[in-house]
N, C-alpha and C positions, 0 to 999 in steps of 0.2 A: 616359371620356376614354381615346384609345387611346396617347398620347403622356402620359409624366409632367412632371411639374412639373420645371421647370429648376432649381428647388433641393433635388430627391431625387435628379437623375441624380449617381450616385457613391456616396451614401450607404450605400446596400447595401453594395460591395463594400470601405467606409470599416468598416464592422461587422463585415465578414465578414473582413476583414484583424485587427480588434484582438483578433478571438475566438479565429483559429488562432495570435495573438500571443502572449493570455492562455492557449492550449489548451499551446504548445508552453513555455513559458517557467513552467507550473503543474506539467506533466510532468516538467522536467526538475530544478527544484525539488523537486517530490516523491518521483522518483527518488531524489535526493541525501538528503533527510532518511529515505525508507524504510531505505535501506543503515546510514545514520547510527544507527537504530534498534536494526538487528539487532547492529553493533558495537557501540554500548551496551551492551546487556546478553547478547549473546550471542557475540561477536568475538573476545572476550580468552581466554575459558575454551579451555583445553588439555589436559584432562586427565581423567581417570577417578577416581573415588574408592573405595577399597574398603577396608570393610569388615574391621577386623582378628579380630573376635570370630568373625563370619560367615564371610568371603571372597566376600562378594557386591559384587559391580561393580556402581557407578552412575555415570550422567552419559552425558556430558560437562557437563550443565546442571542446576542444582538447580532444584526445582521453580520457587521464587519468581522465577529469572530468565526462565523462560518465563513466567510469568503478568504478569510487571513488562512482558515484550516485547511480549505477545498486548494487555493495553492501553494501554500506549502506540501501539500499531499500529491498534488501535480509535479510538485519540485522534485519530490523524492522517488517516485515515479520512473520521470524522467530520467533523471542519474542509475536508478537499480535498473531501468530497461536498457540503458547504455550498457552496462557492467555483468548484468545476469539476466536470463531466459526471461520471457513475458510469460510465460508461462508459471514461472515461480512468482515471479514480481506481484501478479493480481491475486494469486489464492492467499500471498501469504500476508500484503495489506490489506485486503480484503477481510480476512477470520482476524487480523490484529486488531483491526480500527474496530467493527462489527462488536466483537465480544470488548474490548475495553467501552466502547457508549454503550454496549444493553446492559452492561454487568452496571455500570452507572444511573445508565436510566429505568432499571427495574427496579433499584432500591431506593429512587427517591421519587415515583409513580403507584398512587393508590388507583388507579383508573385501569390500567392490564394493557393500555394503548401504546406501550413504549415496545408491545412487541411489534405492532404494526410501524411502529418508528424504524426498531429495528431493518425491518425485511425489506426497508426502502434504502435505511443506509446500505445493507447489503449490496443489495443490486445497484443503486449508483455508484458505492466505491468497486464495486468489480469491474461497471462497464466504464468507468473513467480511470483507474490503474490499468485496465487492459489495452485501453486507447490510446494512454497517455507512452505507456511500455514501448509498444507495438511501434510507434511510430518514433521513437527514439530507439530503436534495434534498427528499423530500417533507416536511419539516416546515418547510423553508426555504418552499415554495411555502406549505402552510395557514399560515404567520405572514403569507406576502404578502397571501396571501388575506383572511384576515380584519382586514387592514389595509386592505384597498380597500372592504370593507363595508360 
């Protein structure tokens, strides 16, 4: 049939409309709860801690707050890669988390090293959102899957 059915014409682009709906409206969602995260547990902290025995400097973050961050960050991941592309999921925690800590740690670093901070958080929230996505899209599919079986 080279002509479609008169109750498909529109359909398409009826889909194709709710998806870039749900794409842009999941982004910006997701956005807002990525920053949301890093403020949680990493937003407030201000300060260095040293060591009075020693004189050894630590921080700005104690371990448990990165590890409280790194899975809550994995949590939310997870759920946006269930619900939306991995493809959107990683660029869009990734530029959220990223510019909420450099915007943070360039104002409060006289040293210039919070870029190389930076470029590391980058690349690890990219290849751990992209990981974390990817593998909860594929489990989203084998549940469908073995549901149509």
């Amino acid at each position: 049939m080279l002509i479609p059915p008169y109750d498909r014409v529109g359909k398409d682009e009826a889909v194709d409309m709710t998806t870039r709906t749900r794409g842009l409206l999941g982004g910006l969602i997701l956005a807002a709860v990525t920053v949301g995260v890093w403020w949680a547990w990493l937003g407030w902290e201000t300060g260095y801690a040293v060591n009075p025995e020693t004189g050894a400097t630590s921080g700005p973050y104690a371990a448990w707050q990165v590890v409280g961050c790194v899975l809550t960050l994995a949590l939310v991941a997870a759920v946006a890669g269930w619900w939306l592309s991995p493809w959107l999921v990683a660029p869009v925690m990734t530029a959220a988390f990223t510019i909420a800590w450099a915007r943070h740690a360039a104002s409060t670093d006289d040293t210039g090293l919070w870029a190389v901070g930076a470029a590391l958080v980058l690349v690890g929230t990219a290849v751990g959102t992209l990981v974390v996505s990817v593998g909860a899209r594929l489990v989203r599919r084998r549940r469908a899957g073995a549901r149509v079986s």
